[in-house]
Structures are given as structure tokens and as C-alpha cells.
C-alpha positions, -999 to +999 in steps of 0.1 A: +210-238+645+174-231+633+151-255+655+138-284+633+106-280+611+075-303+622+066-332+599+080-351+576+110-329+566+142-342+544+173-315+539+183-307+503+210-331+507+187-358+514+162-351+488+188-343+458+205-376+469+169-395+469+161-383+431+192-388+417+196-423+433+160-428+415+174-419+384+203-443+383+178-466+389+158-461+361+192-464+341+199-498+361+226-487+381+222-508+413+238-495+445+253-518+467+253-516+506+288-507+525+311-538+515+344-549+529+372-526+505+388-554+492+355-568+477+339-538+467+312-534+438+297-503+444+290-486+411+301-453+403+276-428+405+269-411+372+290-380+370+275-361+343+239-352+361+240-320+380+281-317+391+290-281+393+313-265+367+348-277+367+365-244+375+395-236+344+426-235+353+446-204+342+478-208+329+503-195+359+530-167+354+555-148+380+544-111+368+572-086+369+580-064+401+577-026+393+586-019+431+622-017+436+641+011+440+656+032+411+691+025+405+702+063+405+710+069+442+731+051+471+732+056+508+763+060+527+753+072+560+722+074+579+721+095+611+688+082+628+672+100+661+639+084+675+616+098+704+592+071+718+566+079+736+548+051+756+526+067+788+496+075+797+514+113+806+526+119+769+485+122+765+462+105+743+478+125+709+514+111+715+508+081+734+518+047+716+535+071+685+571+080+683+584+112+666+620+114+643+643+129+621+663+106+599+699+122+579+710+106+550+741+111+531+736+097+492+757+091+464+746+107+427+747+074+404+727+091+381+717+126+375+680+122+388+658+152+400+634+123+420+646+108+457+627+078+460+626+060+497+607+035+510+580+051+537+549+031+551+514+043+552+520+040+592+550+068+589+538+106+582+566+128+563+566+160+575+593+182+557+625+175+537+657+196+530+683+187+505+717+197+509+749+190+491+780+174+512+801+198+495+788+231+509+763+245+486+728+258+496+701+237+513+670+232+502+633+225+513+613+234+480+605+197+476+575+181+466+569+152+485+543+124+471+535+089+485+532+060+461+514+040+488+514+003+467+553+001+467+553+019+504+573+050+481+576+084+490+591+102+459+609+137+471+607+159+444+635+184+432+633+221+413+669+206+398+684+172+391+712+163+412+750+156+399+764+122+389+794+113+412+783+141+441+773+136+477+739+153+492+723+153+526+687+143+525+672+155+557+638+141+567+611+147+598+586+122+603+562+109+628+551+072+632+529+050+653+537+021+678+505+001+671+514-020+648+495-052+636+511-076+630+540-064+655+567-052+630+584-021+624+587+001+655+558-011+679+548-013+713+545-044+737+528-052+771+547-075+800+544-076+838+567-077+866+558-086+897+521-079+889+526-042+878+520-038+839+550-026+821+555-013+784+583-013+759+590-004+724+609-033+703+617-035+664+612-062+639+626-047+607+634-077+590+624-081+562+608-056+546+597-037+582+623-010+583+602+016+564+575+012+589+602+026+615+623+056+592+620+067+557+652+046+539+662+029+514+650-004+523+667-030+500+689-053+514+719-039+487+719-006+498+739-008+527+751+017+543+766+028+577+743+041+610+746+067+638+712+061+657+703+082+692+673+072+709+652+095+732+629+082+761+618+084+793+639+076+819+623+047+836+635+026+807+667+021+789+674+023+749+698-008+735+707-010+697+730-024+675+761-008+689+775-003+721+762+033+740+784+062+738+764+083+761+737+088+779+725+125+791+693+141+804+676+162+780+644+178+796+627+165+827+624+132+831+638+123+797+671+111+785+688+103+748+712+081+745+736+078+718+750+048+702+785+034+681+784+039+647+778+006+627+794-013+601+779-010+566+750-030+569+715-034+554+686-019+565+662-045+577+689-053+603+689-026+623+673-026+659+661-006+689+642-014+721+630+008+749+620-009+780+630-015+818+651-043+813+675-061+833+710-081+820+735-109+825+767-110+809+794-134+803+830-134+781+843-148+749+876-160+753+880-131+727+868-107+755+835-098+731+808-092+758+774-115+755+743-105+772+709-117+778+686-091+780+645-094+796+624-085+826+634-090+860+609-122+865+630-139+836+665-141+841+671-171+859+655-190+827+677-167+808+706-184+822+707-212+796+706-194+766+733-171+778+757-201+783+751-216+749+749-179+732+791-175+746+801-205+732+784-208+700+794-174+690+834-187+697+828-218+680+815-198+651+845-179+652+868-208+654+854-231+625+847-202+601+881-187+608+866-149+610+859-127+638+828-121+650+827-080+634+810-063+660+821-051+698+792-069+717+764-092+713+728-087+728+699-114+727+671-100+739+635-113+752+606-094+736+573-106+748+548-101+717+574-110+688+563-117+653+590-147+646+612-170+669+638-151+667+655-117+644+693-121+634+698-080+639+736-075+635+745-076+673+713-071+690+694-107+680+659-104+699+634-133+701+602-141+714+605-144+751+593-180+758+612-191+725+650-182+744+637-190+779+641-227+800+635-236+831+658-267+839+630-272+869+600-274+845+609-277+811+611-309+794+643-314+774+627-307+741+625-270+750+661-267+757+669-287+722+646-258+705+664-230+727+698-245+717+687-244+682+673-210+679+701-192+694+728-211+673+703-202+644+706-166+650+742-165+658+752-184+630+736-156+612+760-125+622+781-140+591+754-155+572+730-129+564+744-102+581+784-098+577+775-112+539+738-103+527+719-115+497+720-091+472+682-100+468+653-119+486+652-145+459+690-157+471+672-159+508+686-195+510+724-180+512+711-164+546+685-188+560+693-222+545+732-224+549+722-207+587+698-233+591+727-261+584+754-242+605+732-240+635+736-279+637+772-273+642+769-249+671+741-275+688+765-302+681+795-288+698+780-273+726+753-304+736+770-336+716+751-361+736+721-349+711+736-365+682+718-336+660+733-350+627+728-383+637+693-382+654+676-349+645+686-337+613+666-365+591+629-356+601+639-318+618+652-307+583+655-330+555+622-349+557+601-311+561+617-302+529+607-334+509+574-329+521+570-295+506+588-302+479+567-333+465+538-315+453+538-298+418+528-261+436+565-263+454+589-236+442+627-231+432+653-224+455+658-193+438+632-172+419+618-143+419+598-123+440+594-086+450+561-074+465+560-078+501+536-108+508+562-131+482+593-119+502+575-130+533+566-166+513+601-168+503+610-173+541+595-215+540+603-247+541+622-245+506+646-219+517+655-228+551+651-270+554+657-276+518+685-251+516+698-265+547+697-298+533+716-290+499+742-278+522+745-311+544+748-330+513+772-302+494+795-312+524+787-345+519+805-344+480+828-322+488+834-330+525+828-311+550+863-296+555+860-285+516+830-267+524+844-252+558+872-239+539+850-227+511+830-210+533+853-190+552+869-177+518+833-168+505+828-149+535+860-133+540+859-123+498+827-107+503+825-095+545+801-064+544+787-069+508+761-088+492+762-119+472+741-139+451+740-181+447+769-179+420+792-162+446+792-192+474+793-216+445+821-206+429+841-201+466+833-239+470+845-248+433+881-230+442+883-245+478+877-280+462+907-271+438+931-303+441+903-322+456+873-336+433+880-309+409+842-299+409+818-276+393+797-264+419+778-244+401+768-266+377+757-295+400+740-270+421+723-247+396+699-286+393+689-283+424+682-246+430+666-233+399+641-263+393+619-271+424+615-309+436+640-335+438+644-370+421+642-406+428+669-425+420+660-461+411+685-489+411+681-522+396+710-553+391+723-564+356+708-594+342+738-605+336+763-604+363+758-588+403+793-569+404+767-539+376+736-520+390+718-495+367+704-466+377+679-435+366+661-409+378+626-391+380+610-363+397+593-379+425+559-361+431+537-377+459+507-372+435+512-392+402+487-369+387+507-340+394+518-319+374+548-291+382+541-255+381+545-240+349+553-204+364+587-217+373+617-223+351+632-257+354+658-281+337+641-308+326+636-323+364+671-334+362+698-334+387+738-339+392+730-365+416+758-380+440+753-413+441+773-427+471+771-473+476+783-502+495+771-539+499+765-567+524+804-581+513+816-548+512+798-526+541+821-493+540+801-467+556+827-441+565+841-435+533+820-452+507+825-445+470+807-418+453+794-419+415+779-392+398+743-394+380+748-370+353+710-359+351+702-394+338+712-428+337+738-445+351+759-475+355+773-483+391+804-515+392+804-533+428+839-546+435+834-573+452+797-579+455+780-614+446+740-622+438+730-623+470+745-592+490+721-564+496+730-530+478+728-494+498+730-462+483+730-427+494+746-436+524+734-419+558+711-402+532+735-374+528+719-364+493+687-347+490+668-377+467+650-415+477+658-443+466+639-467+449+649-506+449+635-538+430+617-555+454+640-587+460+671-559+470+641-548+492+635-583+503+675-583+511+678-554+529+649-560+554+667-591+562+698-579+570+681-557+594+663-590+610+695-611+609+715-576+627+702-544+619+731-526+637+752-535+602+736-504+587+740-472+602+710-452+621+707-431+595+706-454+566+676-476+592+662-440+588+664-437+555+651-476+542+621-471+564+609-429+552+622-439+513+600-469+512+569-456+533+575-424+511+577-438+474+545-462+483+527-436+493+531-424+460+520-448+445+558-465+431+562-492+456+540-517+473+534-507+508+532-545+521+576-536+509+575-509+531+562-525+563+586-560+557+613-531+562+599-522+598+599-560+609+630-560+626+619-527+648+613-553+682+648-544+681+653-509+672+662-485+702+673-456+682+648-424+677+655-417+643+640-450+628+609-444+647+604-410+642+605-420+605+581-444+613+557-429+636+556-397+615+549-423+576+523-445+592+492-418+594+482-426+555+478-464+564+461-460+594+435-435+577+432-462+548+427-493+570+409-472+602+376-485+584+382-519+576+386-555+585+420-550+579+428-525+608+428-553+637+457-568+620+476-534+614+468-519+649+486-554+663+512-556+645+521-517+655+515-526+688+539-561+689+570-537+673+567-511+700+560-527+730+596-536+734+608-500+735+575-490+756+586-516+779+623-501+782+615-471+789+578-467+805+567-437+820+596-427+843+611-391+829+628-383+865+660-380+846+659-382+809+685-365+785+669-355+750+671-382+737+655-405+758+632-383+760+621-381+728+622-414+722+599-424+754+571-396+743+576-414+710+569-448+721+542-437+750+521-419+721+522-452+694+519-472+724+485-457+739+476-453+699+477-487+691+458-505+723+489-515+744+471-525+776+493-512+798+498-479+784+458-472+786+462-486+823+489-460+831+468-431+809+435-441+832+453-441+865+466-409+856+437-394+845+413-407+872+436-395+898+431-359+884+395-364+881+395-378+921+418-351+938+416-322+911+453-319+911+461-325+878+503-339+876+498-351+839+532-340+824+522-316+794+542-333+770+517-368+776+484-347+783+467-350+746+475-386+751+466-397+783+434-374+776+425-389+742+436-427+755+415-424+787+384-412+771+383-439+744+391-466+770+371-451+797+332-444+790+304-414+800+325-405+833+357-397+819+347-380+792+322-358+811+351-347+832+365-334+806+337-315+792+335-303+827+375-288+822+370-276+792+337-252+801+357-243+837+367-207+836+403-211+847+407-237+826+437-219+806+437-217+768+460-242+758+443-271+780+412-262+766+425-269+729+445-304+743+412-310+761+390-299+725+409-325+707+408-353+734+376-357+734+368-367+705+383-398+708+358-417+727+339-443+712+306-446+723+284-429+694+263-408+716+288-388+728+305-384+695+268-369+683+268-348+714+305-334+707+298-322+673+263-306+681+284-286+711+312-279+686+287-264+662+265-244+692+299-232+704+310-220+669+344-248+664+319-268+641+349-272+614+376-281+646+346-305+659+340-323+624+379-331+616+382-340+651+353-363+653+363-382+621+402-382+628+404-392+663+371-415+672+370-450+659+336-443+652+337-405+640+337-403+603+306-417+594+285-397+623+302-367+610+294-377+580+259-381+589+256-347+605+270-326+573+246-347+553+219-336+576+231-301+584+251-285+556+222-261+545+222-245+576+261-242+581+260-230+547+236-204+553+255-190+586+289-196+583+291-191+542+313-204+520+337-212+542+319-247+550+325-263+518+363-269+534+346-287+562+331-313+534+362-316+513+385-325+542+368-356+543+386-368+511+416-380+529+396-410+547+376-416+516+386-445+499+359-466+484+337-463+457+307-460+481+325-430+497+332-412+462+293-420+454+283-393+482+309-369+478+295-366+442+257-367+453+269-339+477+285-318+448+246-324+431+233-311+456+255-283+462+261-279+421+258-241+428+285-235+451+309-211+437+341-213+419+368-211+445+345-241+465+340-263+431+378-261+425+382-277+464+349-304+450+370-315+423+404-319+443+384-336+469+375-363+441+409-364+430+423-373+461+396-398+469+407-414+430+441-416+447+428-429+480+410-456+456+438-463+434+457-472+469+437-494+483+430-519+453+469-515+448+479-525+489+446-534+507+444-573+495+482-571+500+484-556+534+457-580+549+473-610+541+506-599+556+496-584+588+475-617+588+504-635+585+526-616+612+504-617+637+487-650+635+509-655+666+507-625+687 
């Protein structure tokens, strides 16, 4: 930062804010001073002098894809030979490359005098020879040209080949190891036992495998693979298959050669190089499963090897079809670009995503490790024994995976209750999230260049398709859906498939059952993006009718979906499942279909003042939306003896209503009556919901006379649970587990006096003996709580850690966070000054305002003061700093500054106006939520905690 300027001095902030505040006096606007929310007068300021430009917005389109292959040739056959060379002795030419020839046997479609393949920039084509299966003449008078945008290289021919023959396209080629990011065929550091070792590891999935050999890299042109590998031999070669052989070819060297494969796509093929070690265990089968990784890792290996053996014969058993393949590796890679890759008998992940260490680990990690690996076995039918036909059917390989995988966990650890417990807020709750906004996407549309295949791999495809799928065996049940599966993948083993294929397997399997159309419930909820609301309200007339209707929830009420997408209207086949407080039939409760509009629902049974439920155990993929006297009725049942409705339905009351208020349908005072009864929850899931819906009221009461109120209340509703289960992890299964970092974290947030006690002694006994024993998975909080509760010492300390040298990386982000949660204003000033001197000014601004009591307006203060200058050496890029202030703003005050700061920054460019004018938006909506649920919310707490 420039040193200041002597004399009297005023930034252009400051001085633009001064003259326009001038001229809305002039006009007689009067200003008020900061106010209490719920009496507040400020004026608006006067939007029309000086905004910038309101940025158009263009009308949106999917443009076509000119990038796939020509549908004139098919592979049958690849032989592949790859030589890798990794050391310093191959010298500085071949180091970090690898050298190849690829063989490919195609099938004439169509007389075409063009091979087209997919080649990346990366890979160098040397020579080509074309030669018919049949026995005629080769070839090598071909033109080769690149067609770099679609990663093409077209081979051309003097003559066109012949419909209905067979030729051998034979290819040399050269390609590198360095790699960034680390896909294709590419190169990776580890040590062992403090020597530095290196291997070479593919990731071909998705569209990667070009980067390794020129092929035909669509996932329909499958195609069967013979693949040798050459190396030195200090290492070893796996792949796909098992090896057939393994000889010395010059000195020093060795090739080893591998099974052919099944017909399979290309981006699932795999190869790694390295000095590797292995453990091996048995299906009952006799199908050999093996952990692969360096020496230092195998003992934390151990874990995922016993869960990889059963899952892949549970697979086996519930799907009724054999695992395809003779052996199954799972490999540890150390620089990996995704968790894991679902290569067809050679899964590989990245190492500290498959390793645990019983002795170290808390029990979270061995949830995620269980989870991955059943992920990726579940995939050797999912995706690789059956393939989409296309990326935009990815959901058929990663969203019915991502549901299956919960079976695996389930059987193999069932003291997790995954279904019960996890799948709400791990799966469900991630997909409404992404899929409230009017910029979500279909299940299935389309894409085609590289970056929108990568896209399609999100939140839509894998927790939203994984969710359609929980509640598909939810209408159908679940043994319907088993059975459907298992015919959809035996119908179509080795081929690919599109959404209509799986659907119409399930609409035969529920033949004699239900009698449904899949497709045409389905088709609702895949080719439109979003889900509905369904809103229930009782008959004027009698309690035994309840009508019902639905809407396309969107979080903002401004929003507005995409118009790029098709949709359907924003109307689903919705399966309404019910019960009431005479009836309460969980188990088997009666379903009733919403056919994309209103309904009528008859409760047998039911008088005027039974509570109703539907969507029991939330098995459908929509809310629910109640009057607010059925509201009033369910939050007493839950007081009188909450264990009458299920966890998951307790899950569901509490995320629907928190949810649907925060969008601005419901009053949130509704939402908290629901949580009164939580003194006496002990389950995770209801507080998970909680924990994770609560942020948006803290941000809008964090400034007002209203938060004392909230904060105690919070505080009263968990201490029970704190109190059960403290700080004493000596022998916790998951789910305590979970729920004690749960109730330790909203404990410490919200002032329980023992849990800043127990953060203090902790930390002060770190700062006194510099042995720090603060479990990892408490540190951010016993950090942030004893550095708002302590004062100058504690947080010094930590200053102290965070500029040590062997302080490692990630303490130094806990500790970045931390402390900006102390409270005295001084230090606040001086952490944002450091954060900008140390170049984390953005990280030091959001961390001031989120996590000090005091923070937002002294970063406020500073941007006013100091924008110019960020402006000037950090560029455009600061504007986002300003903007992300909008989700505390929430008072008229605060939208009069965010508008004097777009005056005084009416130049900035488009891109950064277009972020102005959102910001404003949101702090409308902020606004908007406040006069709706301030006066409300400050009564109640009030009211509830008059006592505490």
C-alpha cells in the first residue's frame, strides 16, 4: 500500500459519497443515523445519479457441438505398446516423455477416404500405415493434419475405404508425462523412506485418453484392448487385465504384456508404472482384490482392502451379475486429479482419499473411505460393464453409482445408518441446493466440448441423480428397482445406453406391481432442472380432504430459470406418500400421485386436529409446504414426543421449513417453533439439518438487538446434547462422532460457557508447553472460540503460529481463519492491514466480517478507505471483495453505501457492474427478509427465553 498523502486528504470514495450526500440534501432527502432494523427510516439513496450501466443480459442458447466423431468408422481392436521413460539416465530429451505405437482394427460404415481420431496437442503423430484385414497392400501415403480445437488428427487417404471391410490403422507417436492438470499419461513424485521415487499413472476419464494414444475417444466406440507396457525395471507395469508375461528386452528394461479386455470404452482404460507394493485378499468367488501403493502405506491400506472384498461380492449378490473381469486393483496414486477413477478393474484414487489409519484418523475418514471405494466399485456395472452412450446421460453412470454406493456402505458398516443418518444432507440436501437457483441445469442435456463434459460431472448428476434414484425405489420399492436393475444391466452388459433404456427396464420389472410408466414420471424430473414444492392445505369443509399443488421452488423469488434449457412447464409426476396423528403408518404409508398439478388427498380416518405428514422419510426429491396451523400441529407433536415421527421426517420438518422461509414462502418465526422440541433430540440428522439452515439467520440478526435472543435460544437447545456427550472422543463410532463435533462447534458458536472454558484450556495449554494435542477435527473451533473469548495474548499466539516456518500449510489456513474472530477492534484493524501487506486481502476481508462480532463494519470501513489502491494493484478482481458484502446487508442504510460505492466506482467495467447490480439484488432480498421475520423473530426468541 502506497504510504498516506500529508494533509487533509479524502479517498474518491469519501469525496463522491460527500457530494452526492450534498445533493440529496439539496433535494431534501434526510439521512438518518444507523437505527435498530425493525424501526428503520433511512431513505433510499437516489439511484438515478451516477450508477454504472446496468450490463444487458443476452438471451442464453446451448450452441451446437461440431466436435464429435464422424459416424463412418468403428473400432474393434486396439493393440497399444507404451515406453515410459522417467530418469534422469533416459537424458534431458526423453526424460518425463513416453514413446508408442498404437494398432487399430476398424470397421468401414461408410465409404470415407478421411480417418478421423482424437489426438491431443501433448501427443506428436509421427507416421501412419493403412492396411486392409483382408490381405491387400499397406499403405503410408497419408496426409496427416491436426484439427487442434476438437483435439482431431484427420489421416488422409489417396482412396476411400470400403463399406462393410476391416483395415488396420497403424500409428507411431510420441507424448509427454508433464501434464497440467494431471490427466492423460503423466508423471508423479512420492517418497519412501526419505528417497524420492517416480511413477507414471493415467487418468483417462473423461475425455483424457487422447492425451495418452491417438483413438477414438467417445464413450460408444468401444472396442476390445491388447496393451504391453515397456519400462525400466526398478518399477512394475499394472493395467486393466491380468499380466501374461513379463521378459527383459534390452538392459535394464522389461515389457510386460497384459490380458486382452472386454469391449470397453476408451476413457476407461489404465496403466501405471511405479515401484509399488500389494496386498491381496479373495471373493468367495475366488476373484483376487488388491490394494496397490508404496511401501510406507500399506498398513493404512488395510481398511480399504477389507471393504473393497466385500463390497464387490455384495455388488455381485444384490445385482445378480458377476463381476466381468478376472481381478480387481485399487490403486494409491499420489498427485491424482479426482478422488477416485472407476477404470474397468484397475480403480486408482488419490492416495490419502483410500488411506486410514484406525490410530489417527477420526471416524469421518473411514465413512469417506468406505464411501469412495463402494463408489467406484459400484461402478464396474454402472458406467463401465453398461456405458452411457453420451456424456449428457452421465447420471446413468454417476448418479445411480452415487445411490448404489449407499448399499455397499450400508452392508458392510450398518451401525452408520447411511440411509437413515447420512443420505439427507450427504446427497439430497447438496442437490436442492444447486438446484434452487434459476442457472441449475437438467439432468440430461447437451454438451460436447471438453470444459461442458467436465461441468456435467456436478452436483445435478451425481447427488440429484442419486436422489431420483432413492426416491424411484421409493415408488416402485426397492426390490422393483433391484430387479429392474439387474435386467437393464444384463440386457445391455458391454454396450451403451441412454436414460430411456433404464427407464423402460424399471417399467417391465414393475409389470404386475404399480403398473408404472417410468419414463413418463421420470422424463419431469430429468429434462427440466429444479424440483417443486408441494403445498398442502385441509378442506374447509371436512378434515378427512387435503388439497394439494405444486411450484417450482427457487430460493430467489426474483429468479427466473434459464431459458437455454428445455423444460415442461416446471411440472412433475410427483409421489405424494401421507399419514396422520390418528393414523401414523410410517412403514408402508399410502402413496398418491400429483399428476404435474393439483391434487386431492382423502385421510381415512383423520379428524380436525391430527397433524398431516407427507413425503414420508422424504423419499421424494420436493418440500413440502404446510398452512401454518398444520405447522403449529406438527411442532407439537414433536414437543408432546417427537420420537412419533421418524428421524428422517424430524429431518425433513426442520430443512423444508428453514428452506421454504428462506425463500421467502414461509415465516421463519414457523421454522424455529419446529426446532423447539430439539432439548430432546439426540439424533444427528435433525441437527445437521439444523446446524447447516441456521447461517442465513445468524447473518441477518449478527447486527441487531435481536441476536442476544437468537444466540440463547441456540445455546439452551444444544446444551443438552453438548452435555451428553462433551469432549471425550476415546471411543466414538461415526456417529457419535459426528454428532459430538456437531454439538461442540454450535456449542462454542453460540457462548456455551463451558465449551469456551474447555476451548481456553486447550488452547492455553498449547500456548504454555508448545505441544499442541488439539484434535484436528476441533482446531478451527477451539482456535476461533479462544481468541474471541480470550484477548491480545491469545490471539498474538496465534499470529505467532501462523508466521512460524514449520508451521504446515493447513494450520496456517485453520489458524488464517481463527483469528479473525476476536473481538476487540484493534486487532480486527490490525488483521486486515496484515492480510492486505501479505497479499490474502480478499480471504482477510470475508474473514473479518464473517467471523468477528465486530468485523463487518471495520471492513467496511477499510474498503471505504482503501478501494482505490486495491483497485489499482490487484485490478478488477477487487470489486468481488465489495460485492460479497451483500449477504450481511440488510438495511436500507447498508444498500445506501453499496450504491454510493457503485457512484463512486460508476466506471468499473461490465463483468464488475453485473456483480454491482446482483449485489443490490440480494441486499433487496436481504431487506425484503427482515421486514418480513425481524419484528416476528424478536418477539419469539423474547418470548422463549425470557426464562433461560
Amino acid at each position: 500500500m502506497e504510504k498516506p498523502k500529508a494533509g487533509c486528504f479524502v479517498s474518491r470514495f469519501v469525496g463522491i459519497v460527500i457530494i452526492v450526500t450534498v445533493a440529496l440534501l439539496i433535494t431534501g432527502a434526510v439521512l438518518i443515523a444507523y437505527y435498530v432494523p425493525q424501526c428503520d427510516e433511512v431513505e433510499p439513496a437516489e439511484r438515478s445519479v451516477g450508477l454504472p450501466p446496468e450490463p444487458d443480459i443476452p438471451e442464453e442458447s446451448l450452441e451446437p457441438f461440431y466436435g464429435r466423431l464422424p459416424d463412418t468408422l468403428l473400432p474393434v481392436h486396439y493393440n497399444l505398446y507404451i515406453k515410459t521413460y522417467l530418469d534422469d539416465e533416459d537424458g534431458p530429451d526423453l526424460q518425463y516423455t513416453f514413446s508408442g505405437t498404437v494398432e487399430i482394427l476398424i470397421n468401414c460404415l461408410k465409404s470415407t477416404d478421411v480417418i478421423t481420431l482424437h489426438a491431443h496437442e501433448s501427443v506428436t503423430v509421427i507416421s501412419a500405415t493403412l492396411t486392409p484385414e483382408d490381405g491387400g497392400d499397406p499403405t503410408d501415403d497419408i496426409d496427416i493434419q491436426r484439427e487442434y480445437e476438437f483435439a482431431f488428427v484427420h489421416f488422409n487417404l489417396q482412396s476411400s475405404m470400403i463399406e462393410g471391410h476391416n483395415y488396420v490403422l497403424y500409428v507411431t507417436y510420441t507424448g509427454s508425462l508433464k501434464q497440467s492438470p494431471p490427466v492423460g499419461y503423466y508423471y508423479s513424485d512420492y517418497v519412501v523412506n526419505g528417497t524420492n521415487r517416480r511413477l507414471a499413472s493415467t487418468q483417462l476419464g473423461l475425455t483424457y485418453a487422447r492425451r495418452a494414444f491417438p483413438c477414438f475417444d467417445e464413450p460408444d466406440m468401444k472396442a476390445t484392448f491388447d496393451v504391453a507396457m515397456e519400462y525400466r525395471n526398478t518399477r512394475l507395469a499394472l493395467c486393466n487385465m491380468p499380466i501374461i508375461s513379463t521378459t527383459e528386452t534390452s538392459d535394464g528394461w522389461e515389457k510386460t504384456t497384459f490380458e486382452r479386455t472386454p469391449t470397453m470404452s476408451t476413457y476407461l482404460i489404465a496403466f501405471i508404472v511405479a515401484d509399488y507394493v500389494n496386498v491381496t485378499d479373495y471373493t468367495k468367488r475366488g476373484t483376487p482384490v488388491s490394494v496397490w501403493g508404496s511401501k510406507e502405506h500399506m498398513d493404512i491400506l488395510q481398511y480399504s482392502l477389507d471393504m473393497a472384498t466385500k463390497q464387490l461380492q455384495i455388488f455381485e449378490e444384490i445385482l445378480d451379475v458377476p463381476y466381468d473381469l478376472p481381478k480387481l486393483d485399487h490403486i494409491a496414486i499420489p498427485k491424482f486429479y479426482f478422488g477416485g477413477m472407476e477404470n474397468w478393474g484397475i480403480i486408482m484414487y488419490r492416495d490419502s482419499r483410500i488411506t486410514y489409519d484406525s490410530a489417527s484418523d477420526p471416524p469421518s475418514k473411514m465413512q469417506n473411505v468406505n464411501s469412495l471405494v463402494s463408489h467406484e466399485t459400484a461402478h464396474m456395472w454402472f458406467g463401465d460393464l453398461v456405458t452411457c452412450q453420451w456424456w449428457n446421460h452421465t447420471w446413468l453412470n454417476e448418479g445411480i453409482t452415487s445411490f448404489v454406493e449407499y448399499i455397499g456402505t450400508h452392508r458392510t458398516e450398518p451401525d452408520w445408518q447411511v440411509f437413515e443418518q447420512v443420505f439427507q444432507w450427504s446427497d439430497l440436501y447438496k442437490a436442492f441446493g444447486a438446484d434452487s437457483t434459476g442457472d441449475s441445469h437438467p439432468v440430461i442435456y447437451p454438451v460436447g466440448t471438453e470444459e461442458e463434459v467436465l461441468n456435467i460431472f456436478d452436483t445435478i448428476s451425481y447427488q440429484k441423480g442419486a436422489s431420483l434414484a432413492h426416491m424411484m425405489a421409493g415408488f416402485l420399492s426397492k426390490d422393483t428397482l433391484n430387479d429392474g436393475f439387474t435386467s437393464y444391466l444384463k440386457e445391455h452388459n458391454h454396450d451403451n445406453v441412454v436414460s430411456d433404456d433404464l427407464f423402460a427396464a424399471l417399467t417391465e420389472a414393475d409389470k404386475g406391481g404399480s403398473n408404472l410408466n417410468v419414463k413418463l414420471i421420470m422424463d419431469t424430473w430429468t429434462l427440466q432442472m429444479g424440483y417443486p414444492v408441494v403445498t398442502v392445505w385441509r378442506d374447509a369443509n371436512t378434515a378427512t380432504i387435503l388439497h394439494t399443488d405444486q411450484h417450482h421452488f427457487l430460493l430467489d423469488p426474483d429468479d427466473e430459470p434459464s431459458s437455454k434449457y428445455g423444460d415442461l412447464g416446471y411440472k412433475w409426476y410427483v409421489p405424494i406418500t401421507y399419514t396422520h396423528g390418528s393414523e401414523q403408518e410410517f412403514k408402508s404409508p399410502i402413496l398418491k400421485w400429483q399428476n404435474r398439478g393439483p391434487g386431492d388427498i382423502v385421510l381415512d380416518g383423520a379428524n380436525d386436529n391430527d397433524w398431516i405428514l407427507l413425503n414420508i422419510n422424504q423419499t421424494g426429491s420436493y418440500r413440502v409446504n404446510y398452512q401454518n396451523d398444520d405447522w403449529d400441529r406438527l411442532a407439537n407433536q414433536l414437543k408432546e414426543d417427537h420420537l412419533v415421527i421418524p428421524v428422517r421426517s424430524r429431518t425433513a420438518l426442520i430443512a423444508d421449513s428453514f428452506t421454504i422461509s428462506h425463500g421467502h414462502q414461509l415465516d421463519q418465526v414457523i421454522a424455529w417453533k419446529i426446532t423447539e422440541y430439539m432439548q430432546m433430540e439426540l439424533e444427528y440428522n435433525p441437527w445437521r439439518a439444523l446446524t447447516d439452515h441456521i447461517g442465513t439467520t445468524k447473518r441477518m440478526l449478527k447486527r441487531t438487538t435481536g441476536y442476544g435472543n437468537y444466540e440463547r435460544y441456540v445455546r439452551r437447545q444444544i446444551t443438552p446434547m453438548y452435555n451428553e456427550l462433551g469432549w471425550d472422543f476415546s471411543s466414538d463410532e461415526y456417529l457419535p462422532y459426528m454428532n459430538r463435533i456437531n454439538a461442540i462447534n454450535t456449542a462454542c458458536d453460540h457462548g456455551n460457557l463451558h465449551c469456551i472454558d474447555e476451548s481456553l484450556r486447550q488452547y492455553h495449554s498449547w500456548m504454555n508447553t508448545s505441544d499442541n494435542t488439539i484434535r484436528d477435527d476441533t482446531k478451527y473451533t477451539v482456535y476461533c472460540t479462544a481468541i474471541r473469548y480470550g484477548g491480545e495474548r491469545e490471539w498474538e499466539f496465534a499470529m505467532e503460529m501462523y508466521e512460524s516456518q514449520i508451521t504446515p500449510a493447513t494450520e496456517k489456513s485453520i489458524l488464517q481463519s481463527a483469528m479473525a474472530c476476536t473481538r476487540i477492534t484493534w486487532l480486527v484493524s490490525r488483521y486486515i492491514e496484515y492480510s492486505d501487506t501479505e497479499g490474502w486481502i480478499s480471504e482477510g476481508i470475508d474473514n473479518a466480517r464473517r467471523n468477528s462480532p465486530v468485523g463487518y463494519s471495520i471492513a467496511w470501513s477499510y474498503i471505504e478507505d482503501n478501494f482505490a489502491d486495491l483497485l489499482e494493484r490487484d485490478g478488477n478482481s477487487s470489486y468481488s471483495i465489495v460485492w460479497g458484502f451483500s449477504e450481511d446487508m440488510n438495511t436500507q442504510r447498508d444498500k445506501n453505501e453499496l450504491t454510493m460505492f457503485g457512484v463512486a466506482y460508476a466506471d468499473m467495467p461490465t463483468a464488475a457492474a453485473s456483480g454491482f447490480y446482483d449485489a443490490l439484488h440480494q441486499v433487496d432480498l436481504n431487506i425484503a427478509w427482515m421486514e418480513r421475520n425481524y419484528v416476528q423473530l424478536y418477539s419469539w426468541f423474547m418470548e422463549v427465553t425470557k426464562n433461560v
